[in-house]
DRENDO-1510 file (C-alpha; in Angstrom, 1 decimal, always signed):
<recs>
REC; n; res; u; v; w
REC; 1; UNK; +1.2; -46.5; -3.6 .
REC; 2; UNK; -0.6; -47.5; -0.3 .
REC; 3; UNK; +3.3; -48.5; +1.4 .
REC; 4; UNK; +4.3; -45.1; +0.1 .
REC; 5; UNK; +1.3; -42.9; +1.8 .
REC; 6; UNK; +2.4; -44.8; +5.0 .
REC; 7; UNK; +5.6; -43.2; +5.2 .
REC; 8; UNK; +3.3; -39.7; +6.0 .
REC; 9; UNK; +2.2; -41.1; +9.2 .
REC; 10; UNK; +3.0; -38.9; +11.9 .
REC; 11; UNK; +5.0; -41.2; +15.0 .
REC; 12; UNK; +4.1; -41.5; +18.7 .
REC; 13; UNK; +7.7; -40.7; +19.4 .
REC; 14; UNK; +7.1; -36.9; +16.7 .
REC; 15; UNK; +3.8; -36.6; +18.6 .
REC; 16; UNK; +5.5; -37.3; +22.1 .
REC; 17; UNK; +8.4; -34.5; +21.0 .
REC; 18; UNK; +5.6; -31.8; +20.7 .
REC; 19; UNK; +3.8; -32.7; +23.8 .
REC; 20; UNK; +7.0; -33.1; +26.3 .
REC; 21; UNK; +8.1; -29.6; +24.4 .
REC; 22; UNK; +4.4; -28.0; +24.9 .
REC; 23; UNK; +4.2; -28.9; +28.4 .
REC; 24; UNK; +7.8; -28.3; +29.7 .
REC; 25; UNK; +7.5; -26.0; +32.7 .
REC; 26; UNK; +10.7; -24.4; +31.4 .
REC; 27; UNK; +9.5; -23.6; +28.0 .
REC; 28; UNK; +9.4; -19.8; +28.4 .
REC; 29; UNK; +6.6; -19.6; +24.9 .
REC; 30; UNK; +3.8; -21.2; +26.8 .
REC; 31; UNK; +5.1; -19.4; +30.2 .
REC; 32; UNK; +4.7; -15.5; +28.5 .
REC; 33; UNK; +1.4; -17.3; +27.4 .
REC; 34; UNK; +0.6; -18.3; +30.5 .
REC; 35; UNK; +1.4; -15.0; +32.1 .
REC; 36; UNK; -0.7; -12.7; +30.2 .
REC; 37; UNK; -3.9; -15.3; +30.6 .
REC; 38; UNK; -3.5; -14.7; +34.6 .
REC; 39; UNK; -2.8; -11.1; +34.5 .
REC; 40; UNK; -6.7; -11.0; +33.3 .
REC; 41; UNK; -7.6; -13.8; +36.4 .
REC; 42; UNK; -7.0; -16.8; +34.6 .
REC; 43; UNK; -9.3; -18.9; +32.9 .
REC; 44; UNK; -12.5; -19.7; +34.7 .
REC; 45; UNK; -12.5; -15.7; +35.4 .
REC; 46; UNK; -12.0; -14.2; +31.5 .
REC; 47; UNK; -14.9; -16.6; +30.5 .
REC; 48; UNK; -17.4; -15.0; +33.5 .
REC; 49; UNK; -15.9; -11.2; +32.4 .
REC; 50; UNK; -16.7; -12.2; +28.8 .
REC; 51; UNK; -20.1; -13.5; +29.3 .
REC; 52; UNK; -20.9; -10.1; +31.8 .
REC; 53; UNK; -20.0; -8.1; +29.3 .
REC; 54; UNK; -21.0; -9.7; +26.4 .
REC; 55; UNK; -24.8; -9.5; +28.1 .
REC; 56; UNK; -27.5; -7.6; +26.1 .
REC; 57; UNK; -28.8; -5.4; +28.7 .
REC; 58; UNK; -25.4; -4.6; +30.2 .
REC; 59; UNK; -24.2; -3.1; +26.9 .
REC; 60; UNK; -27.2; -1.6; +26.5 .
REC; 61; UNK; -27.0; +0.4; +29.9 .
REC; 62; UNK; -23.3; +1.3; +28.8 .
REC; 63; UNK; -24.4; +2.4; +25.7 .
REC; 64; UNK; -26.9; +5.1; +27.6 .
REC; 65; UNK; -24.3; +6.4; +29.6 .
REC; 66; UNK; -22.2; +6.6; +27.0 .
REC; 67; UNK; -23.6; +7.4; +23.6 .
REC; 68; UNK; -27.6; +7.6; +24.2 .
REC; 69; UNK; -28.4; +8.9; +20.6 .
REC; 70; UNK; -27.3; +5.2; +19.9 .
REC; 71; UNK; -28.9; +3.8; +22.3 .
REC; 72; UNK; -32.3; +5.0; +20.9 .
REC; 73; UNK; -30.9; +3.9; +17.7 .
REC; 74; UNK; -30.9; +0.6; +18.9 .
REC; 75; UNK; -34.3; +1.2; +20.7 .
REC; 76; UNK; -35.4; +1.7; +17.6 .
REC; 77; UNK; -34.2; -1.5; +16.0 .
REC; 78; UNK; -35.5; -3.7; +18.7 .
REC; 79; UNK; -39.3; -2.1; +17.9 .
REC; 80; UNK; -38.7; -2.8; +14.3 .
REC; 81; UNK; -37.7; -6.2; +14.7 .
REC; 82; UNK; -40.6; -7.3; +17.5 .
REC; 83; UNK; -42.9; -6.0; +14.9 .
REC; 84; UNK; -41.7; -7.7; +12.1 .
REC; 85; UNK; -41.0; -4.9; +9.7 .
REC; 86; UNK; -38.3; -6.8; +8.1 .
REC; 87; UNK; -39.3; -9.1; +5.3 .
REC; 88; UNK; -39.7; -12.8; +5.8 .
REC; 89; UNK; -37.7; -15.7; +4.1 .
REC; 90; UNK; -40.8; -17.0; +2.9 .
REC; 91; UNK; -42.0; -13.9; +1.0 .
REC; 92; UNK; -38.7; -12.5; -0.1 .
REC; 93; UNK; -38.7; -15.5; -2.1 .
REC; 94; UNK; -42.2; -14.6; -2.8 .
REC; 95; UNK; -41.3; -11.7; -4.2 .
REC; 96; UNK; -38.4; -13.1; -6.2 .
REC; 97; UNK; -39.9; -16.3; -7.4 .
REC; 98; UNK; -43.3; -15.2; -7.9 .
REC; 99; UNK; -45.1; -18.3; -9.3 .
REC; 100; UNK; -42.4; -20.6; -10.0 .
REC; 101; UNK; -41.6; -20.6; -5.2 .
REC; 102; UNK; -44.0; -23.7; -6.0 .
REC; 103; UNK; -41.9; -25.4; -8.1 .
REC; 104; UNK; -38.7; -25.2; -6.0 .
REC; 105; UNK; -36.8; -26.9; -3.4 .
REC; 106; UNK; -34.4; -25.0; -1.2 .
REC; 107; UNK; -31.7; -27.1; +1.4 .
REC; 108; UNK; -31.1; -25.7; +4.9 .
REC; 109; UNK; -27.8; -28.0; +4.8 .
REC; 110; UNK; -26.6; -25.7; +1.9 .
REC; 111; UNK; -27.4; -22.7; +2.8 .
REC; 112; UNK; -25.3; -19.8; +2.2 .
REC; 113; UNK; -24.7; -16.7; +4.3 .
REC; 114; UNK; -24.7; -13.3; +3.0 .
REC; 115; UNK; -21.6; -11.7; +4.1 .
REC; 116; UNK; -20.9; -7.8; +4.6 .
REC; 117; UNK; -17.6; -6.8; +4.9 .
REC; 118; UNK; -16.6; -4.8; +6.6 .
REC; 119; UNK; -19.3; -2.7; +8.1 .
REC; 120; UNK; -17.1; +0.5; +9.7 .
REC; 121; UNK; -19.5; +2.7; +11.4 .
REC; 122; UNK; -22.8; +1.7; +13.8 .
REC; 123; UNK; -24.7; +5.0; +11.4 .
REC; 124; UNK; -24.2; +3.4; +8.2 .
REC; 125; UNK; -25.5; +0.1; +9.9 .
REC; 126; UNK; -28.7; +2.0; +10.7 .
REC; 127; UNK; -29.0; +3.5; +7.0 .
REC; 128; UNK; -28.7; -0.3; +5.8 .
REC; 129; UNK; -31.5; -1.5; +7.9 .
REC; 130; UNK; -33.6; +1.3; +7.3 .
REC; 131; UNK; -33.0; +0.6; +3.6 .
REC; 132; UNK; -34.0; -3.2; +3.9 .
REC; 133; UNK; -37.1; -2.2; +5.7 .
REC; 134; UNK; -38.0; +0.1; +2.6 .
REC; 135; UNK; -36.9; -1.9; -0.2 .
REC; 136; UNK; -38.1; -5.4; +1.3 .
REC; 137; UNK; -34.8; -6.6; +1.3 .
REC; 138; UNK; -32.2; -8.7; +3.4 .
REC; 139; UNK; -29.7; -7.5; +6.1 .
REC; 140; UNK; -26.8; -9.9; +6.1 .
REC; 141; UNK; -26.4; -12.9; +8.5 .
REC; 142; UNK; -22.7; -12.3; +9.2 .
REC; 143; UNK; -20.7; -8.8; +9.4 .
REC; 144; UNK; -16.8; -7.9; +9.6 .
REC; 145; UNK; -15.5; -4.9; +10.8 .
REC; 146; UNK; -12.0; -3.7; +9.9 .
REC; 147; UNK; -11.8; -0.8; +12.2 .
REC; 148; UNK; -9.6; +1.1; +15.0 .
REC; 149; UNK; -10.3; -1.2; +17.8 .
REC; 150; UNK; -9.3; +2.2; +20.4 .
REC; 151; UNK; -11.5; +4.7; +18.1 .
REC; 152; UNK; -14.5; +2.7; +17.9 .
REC; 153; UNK; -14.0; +2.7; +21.8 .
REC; 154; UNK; -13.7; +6.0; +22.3 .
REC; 155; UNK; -16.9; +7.0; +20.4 .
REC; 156; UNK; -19.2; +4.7; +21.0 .
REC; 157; UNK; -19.9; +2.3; +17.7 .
REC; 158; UNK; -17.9; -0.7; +19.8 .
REC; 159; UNK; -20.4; -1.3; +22.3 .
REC; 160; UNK; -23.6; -0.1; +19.8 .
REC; 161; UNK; -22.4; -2.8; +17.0 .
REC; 162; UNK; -21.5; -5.5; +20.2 .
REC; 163; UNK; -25.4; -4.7; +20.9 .
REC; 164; UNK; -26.8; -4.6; +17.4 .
REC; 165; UNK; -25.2; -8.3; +16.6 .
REC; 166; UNK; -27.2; -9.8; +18.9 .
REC; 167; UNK; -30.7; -7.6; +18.3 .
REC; 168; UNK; -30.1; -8.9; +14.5 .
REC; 169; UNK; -29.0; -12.2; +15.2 .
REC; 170; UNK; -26.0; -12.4; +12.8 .
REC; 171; UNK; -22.2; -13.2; +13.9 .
REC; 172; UNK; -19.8; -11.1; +13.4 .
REC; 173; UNK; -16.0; -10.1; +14.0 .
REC; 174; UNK; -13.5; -7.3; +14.8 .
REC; 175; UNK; -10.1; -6.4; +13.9 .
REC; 176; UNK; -7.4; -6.2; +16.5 .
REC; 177; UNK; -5.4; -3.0; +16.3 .
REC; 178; UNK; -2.3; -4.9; +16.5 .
REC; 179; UNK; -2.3; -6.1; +13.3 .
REC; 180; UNK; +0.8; -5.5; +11.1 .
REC; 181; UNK; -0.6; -2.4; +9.2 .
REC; 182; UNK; +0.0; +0.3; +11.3 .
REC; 183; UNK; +0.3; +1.1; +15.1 .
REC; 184; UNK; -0.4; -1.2; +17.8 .
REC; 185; UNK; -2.4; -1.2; +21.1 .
REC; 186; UNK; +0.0; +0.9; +23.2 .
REC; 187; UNK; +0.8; +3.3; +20.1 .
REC; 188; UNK; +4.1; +1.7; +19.2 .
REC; 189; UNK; +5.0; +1.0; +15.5 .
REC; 190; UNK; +3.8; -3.0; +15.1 .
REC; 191; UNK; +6.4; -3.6; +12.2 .
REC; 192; UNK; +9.2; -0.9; +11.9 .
REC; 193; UNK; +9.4; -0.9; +8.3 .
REC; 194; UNK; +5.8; -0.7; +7.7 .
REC; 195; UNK; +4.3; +3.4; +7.5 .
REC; 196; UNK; +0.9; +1.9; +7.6 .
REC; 197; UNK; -1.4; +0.5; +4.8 .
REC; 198; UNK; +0.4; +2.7; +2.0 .
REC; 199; UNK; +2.9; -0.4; +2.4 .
REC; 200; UNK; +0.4; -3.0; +2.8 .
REC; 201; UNK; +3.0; -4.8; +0.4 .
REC; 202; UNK; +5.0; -5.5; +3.2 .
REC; 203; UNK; +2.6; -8.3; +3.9 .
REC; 204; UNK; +5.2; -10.1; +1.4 .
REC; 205; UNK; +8.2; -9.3; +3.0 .
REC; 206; UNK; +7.6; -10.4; +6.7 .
REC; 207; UNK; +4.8; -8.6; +8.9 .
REC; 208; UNK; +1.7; -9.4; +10.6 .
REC; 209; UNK; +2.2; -9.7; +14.5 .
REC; 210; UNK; +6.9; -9.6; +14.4 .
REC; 211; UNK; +8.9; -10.6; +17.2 .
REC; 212; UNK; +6.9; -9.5; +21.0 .
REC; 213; UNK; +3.4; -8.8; +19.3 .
REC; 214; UNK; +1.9; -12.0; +19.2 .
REC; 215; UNK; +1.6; -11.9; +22.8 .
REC; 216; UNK; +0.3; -8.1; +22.7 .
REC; 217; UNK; -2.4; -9.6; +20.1 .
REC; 218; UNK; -3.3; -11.7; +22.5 .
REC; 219; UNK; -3.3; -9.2; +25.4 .
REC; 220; UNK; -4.9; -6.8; +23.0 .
REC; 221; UNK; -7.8; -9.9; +22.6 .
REC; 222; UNK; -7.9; -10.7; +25.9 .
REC; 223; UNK; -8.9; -7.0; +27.0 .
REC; 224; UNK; -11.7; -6.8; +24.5 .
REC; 225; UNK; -12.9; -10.2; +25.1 .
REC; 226; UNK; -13.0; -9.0; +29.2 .
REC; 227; UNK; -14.3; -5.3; +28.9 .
REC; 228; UNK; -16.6; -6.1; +25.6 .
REC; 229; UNK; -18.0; -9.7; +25.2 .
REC; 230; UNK; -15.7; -9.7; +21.9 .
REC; 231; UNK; -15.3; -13.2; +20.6 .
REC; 232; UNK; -14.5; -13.1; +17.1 .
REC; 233; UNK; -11.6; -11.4; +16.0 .
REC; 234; UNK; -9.7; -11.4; +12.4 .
REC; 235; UNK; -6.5; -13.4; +12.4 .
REC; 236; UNK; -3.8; -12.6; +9.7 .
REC; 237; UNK; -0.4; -14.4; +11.2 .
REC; 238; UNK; +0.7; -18.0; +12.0 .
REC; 239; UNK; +2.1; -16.9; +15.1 .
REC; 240; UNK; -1.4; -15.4; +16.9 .
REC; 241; UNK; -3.7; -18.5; +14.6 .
REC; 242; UNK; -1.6; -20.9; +17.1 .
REC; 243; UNK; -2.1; -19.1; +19.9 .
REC; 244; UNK; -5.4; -18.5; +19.2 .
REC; 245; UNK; -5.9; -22.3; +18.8 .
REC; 246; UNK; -3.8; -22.4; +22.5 .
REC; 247; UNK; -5.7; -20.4; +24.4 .
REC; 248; UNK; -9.1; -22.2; +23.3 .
REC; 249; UNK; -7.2; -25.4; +23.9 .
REC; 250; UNK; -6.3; -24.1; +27.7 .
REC; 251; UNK; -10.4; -23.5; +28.1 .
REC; 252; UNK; -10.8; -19.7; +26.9 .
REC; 253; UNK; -14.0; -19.5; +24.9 .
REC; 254; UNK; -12.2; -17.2; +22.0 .
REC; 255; UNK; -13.2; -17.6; +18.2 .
REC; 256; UNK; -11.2; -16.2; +15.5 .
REC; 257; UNK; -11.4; -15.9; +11.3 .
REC; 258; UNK; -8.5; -16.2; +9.6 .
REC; 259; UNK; -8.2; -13.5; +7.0 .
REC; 260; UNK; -7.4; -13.2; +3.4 .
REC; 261; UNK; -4.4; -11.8; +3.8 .
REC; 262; UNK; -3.6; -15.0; +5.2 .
REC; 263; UNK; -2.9; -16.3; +1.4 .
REC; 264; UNK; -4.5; -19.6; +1.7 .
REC; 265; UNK; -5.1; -19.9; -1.7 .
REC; 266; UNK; -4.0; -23.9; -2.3 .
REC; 267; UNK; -5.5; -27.5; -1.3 .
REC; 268; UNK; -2.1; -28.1; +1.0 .
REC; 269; UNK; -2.2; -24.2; +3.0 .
REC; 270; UNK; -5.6; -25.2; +3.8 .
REC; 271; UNK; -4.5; -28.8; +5.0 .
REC; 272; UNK; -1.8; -27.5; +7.1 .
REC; 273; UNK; -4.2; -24.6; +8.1 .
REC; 274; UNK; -6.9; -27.5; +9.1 .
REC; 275; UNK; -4.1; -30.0; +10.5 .
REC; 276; UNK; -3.2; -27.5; +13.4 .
REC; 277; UNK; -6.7; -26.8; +14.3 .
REC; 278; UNK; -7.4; -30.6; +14.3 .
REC; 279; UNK; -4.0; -31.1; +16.4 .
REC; 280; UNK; -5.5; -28.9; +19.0 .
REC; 281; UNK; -9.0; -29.0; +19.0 .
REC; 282; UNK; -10.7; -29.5; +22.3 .
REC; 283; UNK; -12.2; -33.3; +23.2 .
REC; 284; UNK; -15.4; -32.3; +22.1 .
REC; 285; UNK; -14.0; -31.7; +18.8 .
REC; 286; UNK; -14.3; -27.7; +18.6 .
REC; 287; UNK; -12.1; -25.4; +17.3 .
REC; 288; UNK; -11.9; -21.3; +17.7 .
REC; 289; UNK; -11.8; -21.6; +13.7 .
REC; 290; UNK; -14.8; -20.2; +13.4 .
REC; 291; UNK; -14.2; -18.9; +9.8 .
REC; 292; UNK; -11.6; -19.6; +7.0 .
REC; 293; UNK; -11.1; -16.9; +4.9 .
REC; 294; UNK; -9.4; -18.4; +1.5 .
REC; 295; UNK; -7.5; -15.9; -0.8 .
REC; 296; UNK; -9.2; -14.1; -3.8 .
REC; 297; UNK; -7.2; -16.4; -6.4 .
REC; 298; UNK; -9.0; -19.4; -5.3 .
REC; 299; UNK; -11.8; -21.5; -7.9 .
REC; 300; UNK; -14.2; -23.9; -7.1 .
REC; 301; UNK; -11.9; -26.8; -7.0 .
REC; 302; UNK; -9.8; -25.4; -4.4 .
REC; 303; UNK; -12.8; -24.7; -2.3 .
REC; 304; UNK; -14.2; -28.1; -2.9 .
REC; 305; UNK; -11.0; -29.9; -1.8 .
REC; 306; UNK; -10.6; -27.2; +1.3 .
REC; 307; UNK; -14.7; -29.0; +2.2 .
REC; 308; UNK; -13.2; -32.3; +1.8 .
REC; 309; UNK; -10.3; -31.6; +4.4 .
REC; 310; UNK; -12.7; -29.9; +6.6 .
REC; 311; UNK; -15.1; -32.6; +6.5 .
REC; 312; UNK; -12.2; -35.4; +6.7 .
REC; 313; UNK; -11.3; -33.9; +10.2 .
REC; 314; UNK; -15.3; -33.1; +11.4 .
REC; 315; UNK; -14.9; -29.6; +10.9 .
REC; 316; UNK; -17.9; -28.9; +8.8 .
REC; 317; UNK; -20.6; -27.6; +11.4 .
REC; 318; UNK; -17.3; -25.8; +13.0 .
REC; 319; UNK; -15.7; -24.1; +10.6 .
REC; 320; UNK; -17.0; -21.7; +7.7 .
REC; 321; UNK; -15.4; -21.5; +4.5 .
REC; 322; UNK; -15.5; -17.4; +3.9 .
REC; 323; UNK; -15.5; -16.7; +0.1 .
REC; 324; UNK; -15.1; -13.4; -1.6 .
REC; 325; UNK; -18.1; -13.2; -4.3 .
REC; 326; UNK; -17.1; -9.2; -4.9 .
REC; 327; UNK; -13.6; -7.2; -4.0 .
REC; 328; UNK; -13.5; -2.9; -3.1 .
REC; 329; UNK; -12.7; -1.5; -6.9 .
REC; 330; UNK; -9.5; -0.2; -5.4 .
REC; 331; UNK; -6.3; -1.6; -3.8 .
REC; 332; UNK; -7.2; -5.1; -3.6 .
REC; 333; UNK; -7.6; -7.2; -6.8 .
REC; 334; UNK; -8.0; -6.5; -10.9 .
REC; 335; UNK; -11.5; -5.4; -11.8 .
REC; 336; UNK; -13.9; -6.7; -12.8 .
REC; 337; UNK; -14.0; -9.1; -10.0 .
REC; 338; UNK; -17.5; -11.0; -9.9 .
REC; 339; UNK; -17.3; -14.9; -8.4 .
REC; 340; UNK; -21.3; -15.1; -8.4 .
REC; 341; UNK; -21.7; -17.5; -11.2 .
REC; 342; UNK; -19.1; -20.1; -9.4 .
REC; 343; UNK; -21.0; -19.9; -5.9 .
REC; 344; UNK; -24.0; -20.5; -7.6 .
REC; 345; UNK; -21.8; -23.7; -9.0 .
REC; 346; UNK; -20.1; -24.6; -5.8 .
REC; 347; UNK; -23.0; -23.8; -3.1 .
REC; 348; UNK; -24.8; -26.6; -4.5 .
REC; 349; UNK; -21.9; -29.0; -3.4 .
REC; 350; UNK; -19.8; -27.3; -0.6 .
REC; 351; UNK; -21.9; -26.6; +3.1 .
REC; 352; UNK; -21.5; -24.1; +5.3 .
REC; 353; UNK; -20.1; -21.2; +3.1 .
REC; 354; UNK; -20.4; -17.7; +3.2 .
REC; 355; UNK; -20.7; -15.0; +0.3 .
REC; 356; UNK; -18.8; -12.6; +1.5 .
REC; 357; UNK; -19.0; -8.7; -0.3 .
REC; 358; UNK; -16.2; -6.3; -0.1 .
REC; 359; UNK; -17.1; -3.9; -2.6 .
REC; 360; UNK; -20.4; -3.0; -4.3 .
REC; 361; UNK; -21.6; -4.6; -7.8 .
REC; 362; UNK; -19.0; -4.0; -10.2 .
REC; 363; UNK; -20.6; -1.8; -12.8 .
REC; 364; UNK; -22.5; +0.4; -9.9 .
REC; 365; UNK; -19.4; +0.8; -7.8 .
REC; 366; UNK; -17.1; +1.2; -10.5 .
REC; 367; UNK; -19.5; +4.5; -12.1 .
REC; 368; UNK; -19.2; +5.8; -8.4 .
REC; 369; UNK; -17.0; +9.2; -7.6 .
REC; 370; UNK; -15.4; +7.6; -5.0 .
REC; 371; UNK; -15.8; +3.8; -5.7 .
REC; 372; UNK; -14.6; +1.2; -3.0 .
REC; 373; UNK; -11.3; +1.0; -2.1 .
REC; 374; UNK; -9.5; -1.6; +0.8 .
REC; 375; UNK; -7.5; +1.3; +2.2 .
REC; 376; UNK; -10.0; +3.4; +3.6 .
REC; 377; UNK; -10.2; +0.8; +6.2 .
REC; 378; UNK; -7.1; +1.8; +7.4 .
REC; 379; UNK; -8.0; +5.5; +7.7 .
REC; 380; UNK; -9.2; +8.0; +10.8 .
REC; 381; UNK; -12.7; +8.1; +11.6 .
REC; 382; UNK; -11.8; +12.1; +11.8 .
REC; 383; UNK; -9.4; +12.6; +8.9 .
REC; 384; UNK; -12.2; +11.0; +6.7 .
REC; 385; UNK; -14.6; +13.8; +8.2 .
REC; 386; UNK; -12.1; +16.4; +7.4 .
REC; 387; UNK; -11.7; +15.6; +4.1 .
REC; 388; UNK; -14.8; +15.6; +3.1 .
REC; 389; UNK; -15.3; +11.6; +2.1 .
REC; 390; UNK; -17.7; +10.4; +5.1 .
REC; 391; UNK; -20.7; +10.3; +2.7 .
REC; 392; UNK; -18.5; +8.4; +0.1 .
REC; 393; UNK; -17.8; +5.8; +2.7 .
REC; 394; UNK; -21.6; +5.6; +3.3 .
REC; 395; UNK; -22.3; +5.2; -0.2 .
REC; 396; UNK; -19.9; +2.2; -0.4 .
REC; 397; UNK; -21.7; +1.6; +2.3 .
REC; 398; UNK; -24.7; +1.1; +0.9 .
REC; 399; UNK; -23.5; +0.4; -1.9 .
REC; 400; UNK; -22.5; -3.4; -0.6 .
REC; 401; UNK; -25.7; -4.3; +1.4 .
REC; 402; UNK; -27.4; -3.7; -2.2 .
REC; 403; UNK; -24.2; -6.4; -3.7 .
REC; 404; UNK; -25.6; -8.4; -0.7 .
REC; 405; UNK; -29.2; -8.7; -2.0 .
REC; 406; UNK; -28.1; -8.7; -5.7 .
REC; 407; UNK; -25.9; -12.2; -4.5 .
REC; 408; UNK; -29.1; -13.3; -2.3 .
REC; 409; UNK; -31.5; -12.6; -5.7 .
REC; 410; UNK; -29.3; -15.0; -7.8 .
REC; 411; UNK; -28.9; -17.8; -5.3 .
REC; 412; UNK; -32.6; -17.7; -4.7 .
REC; 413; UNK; -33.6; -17.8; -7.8 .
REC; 414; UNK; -31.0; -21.0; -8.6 .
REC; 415; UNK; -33.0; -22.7; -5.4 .
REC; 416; UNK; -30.1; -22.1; -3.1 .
REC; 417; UNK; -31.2; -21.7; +0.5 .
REC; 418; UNK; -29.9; -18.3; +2.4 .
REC; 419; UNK; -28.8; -17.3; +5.7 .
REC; 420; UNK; -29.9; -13.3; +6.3 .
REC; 421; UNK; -29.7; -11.9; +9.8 .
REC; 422; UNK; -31.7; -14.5; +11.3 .
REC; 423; UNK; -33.6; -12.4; +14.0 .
REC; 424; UNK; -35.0; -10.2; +11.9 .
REC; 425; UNK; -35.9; -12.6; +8.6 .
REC; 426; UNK; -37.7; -15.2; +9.8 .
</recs>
């Protein structure tokens, strides 16, 4: 058996293929790669724009100039959170415990983080911290957002949510426009049999970032990254995950999570998914893999062989394994979908997880008029307006942060440590 696993080693002379093929000045991949990082000033110069604009007080004055009834929003926010009006760790479990907080033992190493996905629209943030203040609840320690990269832009959540991230202290991550499901950056059709998210099937049949829009992914990245301080971005495709693992690799400072949609939902997809972020991590071992997203179909055993690869190749402070605990009602998966009773299970083995909520708590959302559904990500800010569903979105909304705090109840009450936004629950 032992000969046998030997004949898996990779050779100097297939690792010496890759490397004279990566660095041939006449390989025009890396050259169109090349070209689009120094049409933003190269290396040394995207990091400095990034860090500019990724700067608290210079989003802040943007935001004034540019949306001020956010800006007192935030305002706001910062008051609440320098007078602690958000509940501590200590006596949320206090108040969930009671008595028996003595006769528990909770593990920073295991802790999990509460997970809100995705969180559309800067007002609906608001209305979820407002609500944690009330009920004595928790806001979540990481957030996804799944919206029009050029709308958000236009009116203003972009730079208010860029802002709120770091008053809150939780990470968090945007979605590209150019990503397979409907119109790219400069307006042109990403994938020309695709007429948007109504054909999100089309994931199975070849989309994601075809032929040219790699690159624009990653001059749609690049531009955010400049203008916006964005570091975390959603990845869906093989193509832009290698490039995103190239242009850390060349010295950008760019993090990405890799999506569901991605279909990891095997031991080996994760292993080759790990293998290339190994292959070209930096020399201080880092990776822009900041978060692994493993499909819905996944059980514990999948997610504790995906740790094992992780920690095998000294990923496990690096990279997050992202698990979906609830799904929208609509559009996604079969209902009921609930995967709280195998966190509870698994948290107690795998580190550096995250719960992540899509939808509300399965009986709740599922009563609701208009109960989750993964398409309304997809939809204009102004066509929801129109048709009369923006409340239902903020119901959903809500709807999740309260999934959030039904998850962080459980896992609490099974002595399983927490991560919450981590500037406001201390």
């Amino acid at each position: 058996m032992s000969d046998l696993r030997k004949k898996l080693k990779i050779t100097n002379k297939a690792l010496d293929a890759v490397n004279k093929f990566l660095t041939d000045e006449n390989n025009v991949l890396i050259y169109e790669l090349i070209k689009i990082i120094d049409k933003y000033g190269g290396v040394n110069e995207i990091n400095k724009k990034a860090r500019e604009a990724r700067n608290l007080n210079n989003l802040l004055e943007r935001l004034r100039a540019k949306k001020p009834e956010y800006s007192k929003d935030l305002q706001w926010l910062i008051d609440q959170r320098d007078n602690n009006a958000f509940i501590s760790i200590s006596d949320y479990r206090k108040k969930i415990l009671g008595d028996k907080l003595s006769e528990m033992e909770f593990d920073k190493d295991y802790a999990v983080t509460l997970e809100l996905s995705a969180c559309q629209y800067f007002p609906f943030f608001i209305d979820i911290a407002k609500a944690a203040i009330n009920d004595k609840n928790l806001m979540p320690g990481r957030i996804i957002r799944v919206r029009k990269m050029k709308e958000q832009e236009e009116d203003g959540d972009l730079l208010a949510m860029a802002a709120a991230m770091q008053i809150i202290g939780a990470t968090y991550v945007e979605t590209l426009d150019t990503k397979g499901t409907a119109l790219g950056s400069d307006g042109m059709p990403v994938n020309v049999h695709l007429g948007g998210p109504e054909t999100i099937t089309g994931y199975f049949g070849g989309v994601g970032q075809p032929n040219d829009f790699a690159l624009k992914w990653i001059d749609e990245y690049l531009y955010y990254y400049t203008n916006y301080g964005i570091k975390q971005v959603l990845n869906v495709n093989p193509g832009t995950v290698l490039l995103g693992y190239f242009i850390h690799k060349l010295g950008i400072d760019n993090e990405f999570k890799i999506s569901v949609y991605m279909g990891n939902d095997n031991p080996y997809a994760c292993l080759w998914t790990l293998l290339t972020a190994k292959l070209f991590a930096r020399e201080d071992g880092t990776s822009p893999l900041i978060g692994f997203n493993l499909a819905n179909s996944i059980n514990n055993e999948t997610l504790e062989l995906s740790a094992y690869i992780r920690k095998e190749f000294g990923f496990e402070d690096v990279v997050r394994l992202e698990h979906h605990v609830i799904e929208t009602q609509k559009s996604i998966v079969r209902q009921p979908y609930d995967k709280r009773d195998e966190l509870v299970e698994v948290a107690k083995k795998v580190k550096n997880i995250s719960a992540k909520h899509e939808g509300g708590d399965v009986e709740l959302d599922g009563s609701r008029e208009h109960p989750s559904d993964i398409l309304d990500y997809f939809r204009d800010k102004q066509e929801i307006i129109d048709s009369g569903h923006w409340e239902f979105m903020r119901r959903n909304h809500l709807d999740r942060y309260i999934a959030i705090n039904t998850t962080a109840k459980i896992l609490t009450e099974n002595g399983i440590d927490i991560i919450a936004a981590q500037n406001l629950h201390k």
